[in-house]
C-alpha positions in Angstrom: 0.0 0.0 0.0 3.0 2.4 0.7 5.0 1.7 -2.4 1.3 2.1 -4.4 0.6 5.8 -3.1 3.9 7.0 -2.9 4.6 5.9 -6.5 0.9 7.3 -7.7 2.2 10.6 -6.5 5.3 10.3 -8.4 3.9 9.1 -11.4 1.1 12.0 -11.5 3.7 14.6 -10.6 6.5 13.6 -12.9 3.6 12.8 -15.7 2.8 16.6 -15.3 6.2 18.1 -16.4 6.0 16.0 -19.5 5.0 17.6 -23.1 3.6 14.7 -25.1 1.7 11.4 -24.2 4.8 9.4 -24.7 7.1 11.4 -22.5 4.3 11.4 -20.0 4.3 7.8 -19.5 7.8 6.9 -19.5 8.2 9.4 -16.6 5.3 8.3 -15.0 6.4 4.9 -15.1 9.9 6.6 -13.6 8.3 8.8 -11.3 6.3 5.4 -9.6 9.0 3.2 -9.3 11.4 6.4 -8.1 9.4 7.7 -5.2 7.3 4.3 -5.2 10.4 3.1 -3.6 11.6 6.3 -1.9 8.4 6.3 0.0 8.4 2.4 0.9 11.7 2.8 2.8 11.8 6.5 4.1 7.7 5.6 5.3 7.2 9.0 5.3 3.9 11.3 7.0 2.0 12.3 3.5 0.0 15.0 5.6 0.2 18.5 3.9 1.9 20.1 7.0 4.3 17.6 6.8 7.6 18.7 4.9 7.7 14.9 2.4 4.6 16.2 0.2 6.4 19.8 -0.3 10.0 18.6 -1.1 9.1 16.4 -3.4 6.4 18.2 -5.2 9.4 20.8 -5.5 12.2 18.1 -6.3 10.2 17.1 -9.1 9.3 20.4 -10.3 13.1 21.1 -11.0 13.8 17.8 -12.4 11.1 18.2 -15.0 12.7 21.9 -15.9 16.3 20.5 -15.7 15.1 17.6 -18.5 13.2 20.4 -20.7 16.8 22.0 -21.0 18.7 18.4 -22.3 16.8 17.7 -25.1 14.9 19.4 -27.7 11.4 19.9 -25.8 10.3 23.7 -24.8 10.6 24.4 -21.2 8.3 22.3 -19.2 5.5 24.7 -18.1 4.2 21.3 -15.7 7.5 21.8 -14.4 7.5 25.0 -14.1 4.3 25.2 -12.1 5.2 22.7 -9.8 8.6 24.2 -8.5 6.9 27.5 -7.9 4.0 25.7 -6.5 6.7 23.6 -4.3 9.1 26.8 -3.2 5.7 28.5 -1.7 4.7 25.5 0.0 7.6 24.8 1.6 9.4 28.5 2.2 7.0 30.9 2.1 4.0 28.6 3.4 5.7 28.0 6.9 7.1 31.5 6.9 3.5 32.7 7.9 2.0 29.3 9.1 4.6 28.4 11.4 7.1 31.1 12.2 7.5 31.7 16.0 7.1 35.9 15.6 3.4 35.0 14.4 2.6 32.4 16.5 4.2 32.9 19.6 1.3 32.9 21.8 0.1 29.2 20.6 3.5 27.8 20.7 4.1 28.9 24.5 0.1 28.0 25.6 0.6 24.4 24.4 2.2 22.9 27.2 -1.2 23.7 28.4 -1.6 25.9 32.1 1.7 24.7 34.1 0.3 24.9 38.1 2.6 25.9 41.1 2.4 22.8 43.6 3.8 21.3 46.7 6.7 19.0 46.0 5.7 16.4 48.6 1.8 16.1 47.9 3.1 14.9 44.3 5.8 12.7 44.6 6.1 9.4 46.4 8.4 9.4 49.8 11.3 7.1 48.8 11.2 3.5 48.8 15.0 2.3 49.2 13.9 -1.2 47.8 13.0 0.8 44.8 15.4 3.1 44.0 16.6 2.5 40.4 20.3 1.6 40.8 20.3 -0.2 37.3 20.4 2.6 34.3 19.8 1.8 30.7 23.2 0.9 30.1 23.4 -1.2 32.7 20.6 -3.2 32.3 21.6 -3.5 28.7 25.0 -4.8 29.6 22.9 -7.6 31.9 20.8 -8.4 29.5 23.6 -8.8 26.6 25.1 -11.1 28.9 22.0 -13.0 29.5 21.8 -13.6 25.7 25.4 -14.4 25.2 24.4 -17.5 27.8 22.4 -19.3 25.4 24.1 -21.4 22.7 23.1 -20.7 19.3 20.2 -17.9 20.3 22.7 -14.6 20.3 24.2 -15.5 16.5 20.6 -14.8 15.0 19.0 -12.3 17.6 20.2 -8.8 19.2 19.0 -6.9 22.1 16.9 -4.4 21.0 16.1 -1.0 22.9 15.6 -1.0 26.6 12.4 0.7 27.7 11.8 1.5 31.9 8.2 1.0 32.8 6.2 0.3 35.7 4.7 -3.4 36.1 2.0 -4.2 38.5 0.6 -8.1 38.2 1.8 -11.4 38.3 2.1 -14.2 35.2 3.6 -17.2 34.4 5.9 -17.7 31.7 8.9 -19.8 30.7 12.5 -19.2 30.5 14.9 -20.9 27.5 15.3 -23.4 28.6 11.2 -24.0 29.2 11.2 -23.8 33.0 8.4 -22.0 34.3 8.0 -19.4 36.9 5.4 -17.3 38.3 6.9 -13.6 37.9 5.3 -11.1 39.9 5.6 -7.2 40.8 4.3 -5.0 42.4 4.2 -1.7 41.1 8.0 -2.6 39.9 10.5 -0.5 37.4 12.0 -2.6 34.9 13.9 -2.4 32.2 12.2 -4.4 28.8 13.3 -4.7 25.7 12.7 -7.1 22.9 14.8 -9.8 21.3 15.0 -8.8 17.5 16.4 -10.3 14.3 19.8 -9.8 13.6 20.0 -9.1 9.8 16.9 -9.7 6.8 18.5 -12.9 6.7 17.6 -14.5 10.0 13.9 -12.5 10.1 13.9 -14.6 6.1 15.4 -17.8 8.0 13.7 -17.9 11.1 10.2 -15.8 10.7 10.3 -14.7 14.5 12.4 -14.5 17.8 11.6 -16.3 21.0 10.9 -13.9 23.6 12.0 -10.4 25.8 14.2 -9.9 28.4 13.7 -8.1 31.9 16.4 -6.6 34.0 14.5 -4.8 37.0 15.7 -1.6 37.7 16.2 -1.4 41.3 17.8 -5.1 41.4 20.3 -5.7 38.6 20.6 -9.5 39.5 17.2 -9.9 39.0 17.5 -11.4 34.8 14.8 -12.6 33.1 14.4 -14.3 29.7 10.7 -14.9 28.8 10.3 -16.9 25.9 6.4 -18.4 26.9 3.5 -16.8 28.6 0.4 -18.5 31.0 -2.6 -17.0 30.0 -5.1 -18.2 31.9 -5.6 -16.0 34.7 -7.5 -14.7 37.4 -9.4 -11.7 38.8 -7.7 -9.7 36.1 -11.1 -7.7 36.0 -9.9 -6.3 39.5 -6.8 -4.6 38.0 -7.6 -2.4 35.0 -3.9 -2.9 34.0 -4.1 -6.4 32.8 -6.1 -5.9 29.4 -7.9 -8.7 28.1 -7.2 -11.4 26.4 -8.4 -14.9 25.3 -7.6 -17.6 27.9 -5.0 -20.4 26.6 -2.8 -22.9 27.6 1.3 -21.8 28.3 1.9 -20.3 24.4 5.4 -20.0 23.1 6.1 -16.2 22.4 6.9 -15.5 18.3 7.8 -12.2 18.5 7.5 -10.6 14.5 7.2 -6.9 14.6 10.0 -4.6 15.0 11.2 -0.7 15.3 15.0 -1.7 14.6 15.4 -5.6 13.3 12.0 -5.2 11.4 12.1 -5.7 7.8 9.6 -4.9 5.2 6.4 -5.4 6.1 7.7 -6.2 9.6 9.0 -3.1 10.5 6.3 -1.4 13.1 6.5 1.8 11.2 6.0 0.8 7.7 3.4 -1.5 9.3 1.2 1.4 10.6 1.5 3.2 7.2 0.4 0.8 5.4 -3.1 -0.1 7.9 -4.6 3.5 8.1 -1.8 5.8 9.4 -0.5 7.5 5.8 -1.5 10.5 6.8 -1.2 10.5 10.4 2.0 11.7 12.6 3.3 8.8 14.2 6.3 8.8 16.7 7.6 7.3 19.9 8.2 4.0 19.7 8.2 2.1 22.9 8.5 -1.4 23.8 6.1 -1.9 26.7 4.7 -5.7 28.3 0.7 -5.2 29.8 1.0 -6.2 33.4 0.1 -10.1 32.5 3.3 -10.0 30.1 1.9 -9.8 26.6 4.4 -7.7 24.6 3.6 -4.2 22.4 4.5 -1.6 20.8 3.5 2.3 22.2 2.7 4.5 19.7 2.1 8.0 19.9 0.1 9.7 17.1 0.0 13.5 16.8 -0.8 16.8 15.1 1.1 19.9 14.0 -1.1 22.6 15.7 1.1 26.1 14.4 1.8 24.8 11.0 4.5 22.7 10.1 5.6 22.5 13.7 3.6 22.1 16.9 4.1 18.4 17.3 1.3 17.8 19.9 0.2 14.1 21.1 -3.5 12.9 20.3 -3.6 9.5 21.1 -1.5 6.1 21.2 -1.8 3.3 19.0 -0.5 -0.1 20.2 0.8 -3.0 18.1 0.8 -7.0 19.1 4.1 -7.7 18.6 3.3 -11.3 17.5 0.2 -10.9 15.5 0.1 -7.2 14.1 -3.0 -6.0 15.4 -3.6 -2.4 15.7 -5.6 -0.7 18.3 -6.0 2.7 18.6 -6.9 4.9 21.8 -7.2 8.3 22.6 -5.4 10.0 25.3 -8.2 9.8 27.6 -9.3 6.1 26.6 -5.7 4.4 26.9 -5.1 1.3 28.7 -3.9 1.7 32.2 -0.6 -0.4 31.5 0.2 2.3 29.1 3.1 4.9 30.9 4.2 7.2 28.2 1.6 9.1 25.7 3.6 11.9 25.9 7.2 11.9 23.7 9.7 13.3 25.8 11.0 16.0 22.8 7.5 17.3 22.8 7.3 18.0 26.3 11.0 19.5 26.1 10.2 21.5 23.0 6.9 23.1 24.8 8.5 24.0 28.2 11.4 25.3 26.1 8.4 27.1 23.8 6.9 28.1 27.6 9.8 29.5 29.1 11.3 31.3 26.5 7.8 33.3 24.8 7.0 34.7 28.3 6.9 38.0 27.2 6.5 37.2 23.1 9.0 36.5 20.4 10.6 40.4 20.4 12.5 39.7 24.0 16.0 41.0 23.1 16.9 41.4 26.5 15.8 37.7 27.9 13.8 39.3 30.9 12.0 36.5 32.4 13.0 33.9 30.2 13.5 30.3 31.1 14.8 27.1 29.7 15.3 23.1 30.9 18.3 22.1 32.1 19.9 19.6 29.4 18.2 15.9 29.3 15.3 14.9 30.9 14.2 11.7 33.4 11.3 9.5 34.6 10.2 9.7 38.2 6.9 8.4 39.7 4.4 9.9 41.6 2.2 9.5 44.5 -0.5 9.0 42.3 1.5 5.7 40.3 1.5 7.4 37.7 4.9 8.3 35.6 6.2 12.1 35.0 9.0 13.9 32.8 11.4 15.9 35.3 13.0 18.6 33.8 15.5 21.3 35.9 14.3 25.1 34.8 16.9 27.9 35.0 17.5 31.5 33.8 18.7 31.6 30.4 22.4 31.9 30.6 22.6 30.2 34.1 25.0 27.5 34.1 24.8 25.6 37.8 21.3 26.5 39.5 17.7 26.1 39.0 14.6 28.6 39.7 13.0 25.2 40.6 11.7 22.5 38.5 8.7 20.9 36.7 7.0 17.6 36.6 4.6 16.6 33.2 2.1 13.7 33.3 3.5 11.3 30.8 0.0 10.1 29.7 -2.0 13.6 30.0 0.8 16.4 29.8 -0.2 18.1 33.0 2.4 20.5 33.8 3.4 21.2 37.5 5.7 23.7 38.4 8.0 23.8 42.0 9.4 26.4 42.8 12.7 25.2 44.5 15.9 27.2 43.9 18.6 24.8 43.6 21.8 22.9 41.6 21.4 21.1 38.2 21.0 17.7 37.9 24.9 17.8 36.3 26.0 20.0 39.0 24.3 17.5 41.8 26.3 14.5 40.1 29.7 16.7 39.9 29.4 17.2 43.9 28.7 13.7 44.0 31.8 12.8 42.1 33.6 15.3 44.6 32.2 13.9 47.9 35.0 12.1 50.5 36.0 8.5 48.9 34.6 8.9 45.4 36.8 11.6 43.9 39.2 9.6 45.3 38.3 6.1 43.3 37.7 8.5 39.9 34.1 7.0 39.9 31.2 8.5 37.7 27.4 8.9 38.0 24.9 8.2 35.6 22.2 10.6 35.7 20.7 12.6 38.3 16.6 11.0 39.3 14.7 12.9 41.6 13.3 11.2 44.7 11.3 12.6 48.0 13.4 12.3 50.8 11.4 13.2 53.7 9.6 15.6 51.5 12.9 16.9 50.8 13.8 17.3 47.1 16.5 15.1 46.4 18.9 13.5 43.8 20.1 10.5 43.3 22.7 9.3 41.6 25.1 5.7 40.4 28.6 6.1 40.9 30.5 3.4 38.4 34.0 2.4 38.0 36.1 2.3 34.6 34.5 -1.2 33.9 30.8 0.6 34.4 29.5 -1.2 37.1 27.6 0.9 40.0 30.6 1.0 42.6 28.8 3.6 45.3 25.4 5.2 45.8 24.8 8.8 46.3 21.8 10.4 47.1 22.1 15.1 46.5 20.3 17.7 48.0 18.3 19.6 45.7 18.6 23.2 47.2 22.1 22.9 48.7 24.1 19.9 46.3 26.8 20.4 49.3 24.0 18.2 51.6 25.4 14.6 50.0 24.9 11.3 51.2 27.3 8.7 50.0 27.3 5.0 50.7 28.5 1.6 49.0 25.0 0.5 49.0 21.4 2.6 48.7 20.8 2.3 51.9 24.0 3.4 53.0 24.2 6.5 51.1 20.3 7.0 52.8 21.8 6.9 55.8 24.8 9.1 55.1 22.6 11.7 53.6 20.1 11.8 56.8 22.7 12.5 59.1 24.2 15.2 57.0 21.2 16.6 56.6 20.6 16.7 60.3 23.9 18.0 60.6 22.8 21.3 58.0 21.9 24.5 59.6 18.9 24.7 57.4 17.5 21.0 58.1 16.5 19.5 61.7 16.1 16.0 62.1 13.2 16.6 63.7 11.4 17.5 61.0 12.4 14.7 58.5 11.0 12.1 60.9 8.6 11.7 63.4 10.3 9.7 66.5 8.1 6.6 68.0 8.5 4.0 70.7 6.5 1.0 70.7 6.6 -2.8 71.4 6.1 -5.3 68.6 6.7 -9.0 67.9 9.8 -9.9 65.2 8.4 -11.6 62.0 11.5 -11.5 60.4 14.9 -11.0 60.6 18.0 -10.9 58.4 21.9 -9.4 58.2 23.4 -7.6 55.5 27.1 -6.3 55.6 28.2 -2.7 54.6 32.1 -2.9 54.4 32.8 -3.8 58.3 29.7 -2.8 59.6 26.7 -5.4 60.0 23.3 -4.2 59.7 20.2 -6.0 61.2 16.8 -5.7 59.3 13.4 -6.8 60.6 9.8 -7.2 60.3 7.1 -6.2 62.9 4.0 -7.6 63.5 1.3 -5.3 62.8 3.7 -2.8 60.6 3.1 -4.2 56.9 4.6 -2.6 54.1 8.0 -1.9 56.0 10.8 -2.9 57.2 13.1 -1.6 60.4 17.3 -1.6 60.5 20.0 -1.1 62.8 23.4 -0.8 62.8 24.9 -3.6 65.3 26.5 -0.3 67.4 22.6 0.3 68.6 22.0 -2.9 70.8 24.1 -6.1 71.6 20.6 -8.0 71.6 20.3 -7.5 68.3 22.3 -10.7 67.0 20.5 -12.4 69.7 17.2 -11.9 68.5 15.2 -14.3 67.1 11.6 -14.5 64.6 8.7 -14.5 68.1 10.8 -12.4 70.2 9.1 -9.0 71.6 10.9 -5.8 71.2 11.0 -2.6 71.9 11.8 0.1 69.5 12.5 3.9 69.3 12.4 4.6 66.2 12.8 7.7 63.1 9.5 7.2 61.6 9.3 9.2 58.2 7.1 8.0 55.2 9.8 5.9 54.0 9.7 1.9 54.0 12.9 1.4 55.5 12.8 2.7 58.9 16.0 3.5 61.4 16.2 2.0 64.5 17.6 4.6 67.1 17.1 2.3 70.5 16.6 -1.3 70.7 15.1 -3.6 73.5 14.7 -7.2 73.7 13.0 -8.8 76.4 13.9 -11.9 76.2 17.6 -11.3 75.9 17.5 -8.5 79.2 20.9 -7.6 77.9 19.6 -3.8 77.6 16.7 -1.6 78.4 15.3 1.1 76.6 14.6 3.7 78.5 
């Protein structure tokens, strides 16, 4: 269907810069095949805002005038229609249509009204058995190595591109080697990404690949190849997030369509253009699992609202990677599973668009004006829902904020904090520069914001040479001198708590509330943090979180077993992982809490 209208086009334009029947055909038969072909590989947007339409209708037009002057023929009066025709279509068209000193107004209003709010009513309190310590790269690396396990598999598949999303349901499915496990998550980061087809040759050979791999993105031993799913499930009407689905027997994964590893009518893109999206703007292609495991592809569809720019989301189309089919949603309507409508270089280009028209296009002395701070990230909300970050700063500011801004992935609502403070690269240089890691020449990855006690708060990988996550380090927003460092997340928690308690502008008393109480040990485990051992537990009666001491706070604790009745004082914030400051236990009588 592509090659068929893009070639129609070519063979009607090239057909009009011809003088006689016979030249008309022969160039029409050129121009189909030509741009037939073009158009097949390049899958372009044939949308009249869209620049593919103008070019060629131009391209043409001087091609037809170029062959009127080889041969014998008068000039080409087709052709010379159609380059004037394409020259105000594409220069002077967009001059007036699009041009930012006519349309400023609608470029800086659609990011839509951006709201002042309160940091912590947004965005969750951090969960240290959440914190994503595994970046893209990472994960990657994991995932290659995962691959590189199998005999046979990694010589006719690659990894494709890793996608973070949330996950929230349990499924079974199979590994290689057709064991089965029942994977569950709850409300989990991880890192997807599909297994695609190493050259035209093996998708020819082969037909499909076996399967996805996971890496989560808080735990980077945590590996997993799924190559079959279980569909038969149940209660999946109680969590929106699961879709629906027939119910089957365990069904080996044959994974088809592809972004990158896609060929011909395999590839997502041409795909799309060819089942009812010629004309449509279609971008952002995601690989995404819905919460019982079944893999697709995200797409976002959009409009250009201020002429031939204005890129603005409408809707997502998803795309069964095994099958093909195409469902469509609007941004309203989309499937709960879904986590990103919203491309991250729109939302960049409209707070850029919103920053810098504050005062219209004329602004020669940049009063007011604002801009993001290079890259943006992914945090989550309270609300479970996923958000772009972005830094804003003065234009010409180099190392601080004038606060920051958070955008609904799925429904572009802007919220805007207005917290003076250091850039995420700034944060990660004072990282690099804190006491023991300037030392070992380590690096961090990117900056993610967290809530720390409803503290604004960066946090950041520190790797060695070989790019493995050496150190943790967790940055105060407004002062990035506040740093936390520590060889696990955890650690660098703690590190950053007592510094913070330790700043003139912080009290420890108000980033925790302190509690005594007695409870009964449900739980209890050890971890070690260079020579220091640390004691975690659970309490009956205090679900959803977990309590830890360093083995300086009590004697008892090695001595304490799962039945035992404690008594704690404790730093009671919002987070799950909750310091022990005094420690009790009865049975023991070694020490009393007083």
């Amino acid at each position: 269907m592509l090659f068929f209208i893009c070639g129609l086009i070519g063979a009607v334009l090239f057909a009009a810069t011809a003088h006689n029947a016979l030249s008309a055909g022969l160039r029409a038969v050129g121009g189909f095949l030509v741009l037939g072909t073009i158009g097949y590989f390049v899958t372009p947007t044939l949308g009249f805002n869209f620049v593919f339409l103008p070019f060629w209708v131009l391209v043409i037009g001087i091609a037809g005038l170029a062959l009127s002057g080889m041969g014998a023929e008068r000039m080409s009066y087709g052709g010379l229609a159609l380059t004037v025709i394409g020259a105000i279509w594409l220069i002077v068209v967009p001059i007036f249509s699009t041009w930012g000193a006519f349309h400023a107004d609608e470029y800086r209003n659609m990011i839509g009204e951006v709201q002042e709010s309160q940091f912590a009513d947004d965005v969750s309190p951090v969960d240290i058995n959440q914190v994503r310590t595994v970046s893209e790269s990472l994960a990657r690396r994991m995932g290659e190595k995962r691959l590189g396990e199998i005999p046979g598999l990694g010589s006719r598949v690659d990894l494709g591109q890793m996608n973070i999303q949330i996950v929230n349901g349990c499924f079974g499915a199979m590994d290689n080697n057709n064991r089965r496990q029942e994977l569950c998550f709850n409300n989990e980061l991880v890192w997807v990404a599909p297994l695609v087809h190493s050259g035209v040759f093996k998708q020819w050979s082969h037909g499909s690949t076996p399967g996805y791999i996971m890496v989560s993105a808080s735990d980077v031993s945590r590996v997993i190849m799924v190559t079959a799913l279980d569909n038969v499930r149940a209660n999946t009407s109680d969590n929106p997030r699961m879709g629906t689905s027939e119910t089957a027997a365990t069904q080996q994964l044959q994974m088809r369509y592809f972004v990158s590893g896609g060929y011909f009518g395999y590839n997502v893109e041409r795909h799309l253009r060819g089942n009812g999206y010629l004309t449509s703007g279609i971008t952002d292609y995601s690989f995404e699992i819905r919460d019982d495991g079944r893999p697709f592809w995200v797409v976002t569809t959009y409009e250009k609202n201020v002429g031939f720019s204005g890129a603005d989301a409408t809707g997502v189309v998803t795309v069964d990677v095994q099958t093909g089919a195409i469902e469509a949603y609007s941004i309203e309507e989309a499937p709960a599973w879904i986590d990103r409508i919203q491309p991250e270089s729109f939302v960049q280009s409209q707070l850029d668009d919103w920053g810098d028209l504050v005062h219209g296009y004329w602004n020669w002395g940049n009063t007011d004006k604002l801009t993001t701070t290079p890259g943006m990230s992914l945090v989550f909300g309270a609300d479970g829902q996923s958000y772009w970050y972005s830094g804003l700063q003065s234009v010409g500011a180099d190392q601080g904020t004038v606060g920051f801004v958070l955008v609904n992935t799925r429904t572009k609502e802007a919220r805007w904090y207005r917290v003076a403070g250091a850039t995420e690269t700034a944060a990660v240089g004072s990282a690099e520069n804190a006491r023991g890691v300037r030392e070992a020449g380590y690096t961090g990855s990117s900056a993610i914001l967290y809530n720390v006690a409803n503290i604004p708060t960066y946090f950041t990988v520190l790797h060695g040479t070989d790019g493995l996550p050496k150190m943790y380090a967790f940055i105060n927003v407004e002062d990035y001198n506040i740093v936390g460092v520590g060889r696990s997340p955890r650690d660098a928690l703690r590190d950053y708590q007592i510094n913070l308690s330790r700043s003139r502008s912080v009290d420890m008393d108000d980033l925790v509330d302190r509690e005594t109480f007695e409870a009964v040990v449900t739980a209890i485990t050890t971890e070690m943090s260079g020579d220091s051992v640390f004691y975690y537990m659970m309490l009956e009666g205090k679900d959803g979180k977990e309590y830890y001491a360093g083995q300086s706070v009590s004697v008892e604790l090695k001595w304490t077993r799962v039945g035992d009745t404690v008594q704690l004082v404790v730093d009671d914030g919002e987070s799950r992982s909750v310091n022990i400051i005094r420690f009790d236990n009865a049975r023991v009588g070694l020490t009393r809490t007083n």
